[in-house]
C-alpha positions as CSV (number, residue, x, y, z in Angstrom):
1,X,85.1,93.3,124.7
2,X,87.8,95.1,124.0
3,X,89.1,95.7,120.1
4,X,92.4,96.3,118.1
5,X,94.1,96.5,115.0
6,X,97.9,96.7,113.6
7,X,100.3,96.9,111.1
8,X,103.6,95.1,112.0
9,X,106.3,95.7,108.9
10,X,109.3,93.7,109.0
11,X,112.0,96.1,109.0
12,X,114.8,94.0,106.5
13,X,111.8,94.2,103.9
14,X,108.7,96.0,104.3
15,X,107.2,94.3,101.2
16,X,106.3,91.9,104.4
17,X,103.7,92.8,107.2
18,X,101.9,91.1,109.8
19,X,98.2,92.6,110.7
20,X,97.0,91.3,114.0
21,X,93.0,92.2,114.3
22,X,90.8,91.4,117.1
23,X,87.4,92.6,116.4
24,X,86.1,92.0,119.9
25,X,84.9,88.6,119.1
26,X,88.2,86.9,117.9
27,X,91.9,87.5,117.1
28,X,93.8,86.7,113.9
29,X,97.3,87.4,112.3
30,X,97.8,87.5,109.0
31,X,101.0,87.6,107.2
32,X,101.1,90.1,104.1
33,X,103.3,89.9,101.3
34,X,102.4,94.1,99.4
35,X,98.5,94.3,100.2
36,X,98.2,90.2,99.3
37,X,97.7,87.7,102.6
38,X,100.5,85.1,102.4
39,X,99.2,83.2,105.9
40,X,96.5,83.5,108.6
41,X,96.6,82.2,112.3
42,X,93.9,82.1,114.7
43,X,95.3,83.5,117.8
44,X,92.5,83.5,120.7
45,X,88.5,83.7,121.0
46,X,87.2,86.5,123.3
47,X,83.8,84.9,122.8
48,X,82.6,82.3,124.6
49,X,84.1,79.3,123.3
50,X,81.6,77.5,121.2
51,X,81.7,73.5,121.4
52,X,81.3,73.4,117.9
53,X,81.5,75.9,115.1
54,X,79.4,76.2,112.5
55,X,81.7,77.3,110.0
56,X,79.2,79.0,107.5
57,X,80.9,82.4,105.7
58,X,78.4,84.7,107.3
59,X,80.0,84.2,110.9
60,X,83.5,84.9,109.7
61,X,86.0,85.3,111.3
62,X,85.7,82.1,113.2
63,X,86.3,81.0,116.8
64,X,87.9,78.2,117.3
65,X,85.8,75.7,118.6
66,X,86.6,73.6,122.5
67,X,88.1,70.7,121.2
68,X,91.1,72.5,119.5
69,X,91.7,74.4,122.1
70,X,95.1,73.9,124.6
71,X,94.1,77.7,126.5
72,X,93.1,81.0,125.5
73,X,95.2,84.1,126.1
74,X,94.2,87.4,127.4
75,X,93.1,90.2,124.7
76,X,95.7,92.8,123.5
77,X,94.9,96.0,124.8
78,X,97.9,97.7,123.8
79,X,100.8,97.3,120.5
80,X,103.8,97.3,123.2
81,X,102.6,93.6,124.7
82,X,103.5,92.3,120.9
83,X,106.9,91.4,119.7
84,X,107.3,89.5,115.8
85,X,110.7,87.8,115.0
86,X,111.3,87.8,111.6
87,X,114.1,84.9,109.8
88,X,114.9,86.1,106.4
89,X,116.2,84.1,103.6
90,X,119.4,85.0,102.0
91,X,116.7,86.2,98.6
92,X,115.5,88.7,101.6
93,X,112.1,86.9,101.4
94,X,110.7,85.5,104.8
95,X,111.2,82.1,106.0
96,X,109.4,82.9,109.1
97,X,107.7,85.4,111.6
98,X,107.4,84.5,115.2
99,X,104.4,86.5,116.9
100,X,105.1,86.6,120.7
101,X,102.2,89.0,123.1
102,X,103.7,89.5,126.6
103,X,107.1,87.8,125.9
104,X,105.1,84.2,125.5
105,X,105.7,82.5,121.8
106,X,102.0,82.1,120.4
107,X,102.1,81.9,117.1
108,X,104.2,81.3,113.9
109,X,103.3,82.2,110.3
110,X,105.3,81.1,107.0
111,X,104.3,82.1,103.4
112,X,101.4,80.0,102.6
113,X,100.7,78.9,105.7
114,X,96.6,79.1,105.9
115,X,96.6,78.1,109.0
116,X,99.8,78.5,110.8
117,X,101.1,77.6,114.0
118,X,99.4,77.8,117.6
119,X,101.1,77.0,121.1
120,X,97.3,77.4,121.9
121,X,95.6,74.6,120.2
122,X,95.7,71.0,121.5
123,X,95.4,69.7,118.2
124,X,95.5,70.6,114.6
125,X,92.6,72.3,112.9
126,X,91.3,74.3,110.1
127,X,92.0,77.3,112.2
128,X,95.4,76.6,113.4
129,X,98.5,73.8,113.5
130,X,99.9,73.0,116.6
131,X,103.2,74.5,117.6
């Protein structure tokens, strides 16, 4: 299982970030707003898919679980198969961030969004919205 971990600051205000960490188990995003996480996104399982999770705090972070999921995406292995698109608000706060890995839309995080937005879940969940 193959690891990684970055930091992703959004250029028109760095106060923003997005960290994407796969621990070799699963992959999140989260959005950042100075060291405080503004929104989280499940983004794949490199695990074995469970049918059901058991969502105790001890196996955190969590796969997502069959039912929620549409398909599961290949690991990153490197920073260049990611690409965020930010929308800023005329404030210069973020409406948006778009998280693309190897030019496919994946994910979409908004301030306060715990969960965000999945093109890879079938249906909404604790872990992600549907996008």
């Amino acid at each position: 299982m193959t690891e990684f971990y970055n930091q992703f600051f959004c250029e028109d205000n760095p106060q923003y970030s997005v960290t994407i960490e796969d621990d070799g188990k699963v992959a999140y995003a989260y959005l950042f707003k100075d060291s405080g996480i503004i929104g989280d996104i499940w983004l794949y399982n490199q695990d074995p898919t469970p049918e059901i999770t058991s969502w105790n705090k001890h196996d955190m972070p969590f796969l997502n679980p069959k039912e929620y999921i549409k398909y599961n995406i290949e690991p990153i292995i490197s920073v260049n198969e990611i690409n965020l698109s930010w929308s800023i608000l005329e404030n210069n706060d973020i409406d948006e961030v778009l998280i693309y890995i190897n030019n496919k839309l994946i994910a979409k995080l908004t301030p306060g969004s715990t969960p965000g937005w999945s093109t890879c879940v079938l249906k909404n969940g604790p872990l992600a919205m549907v996008l």
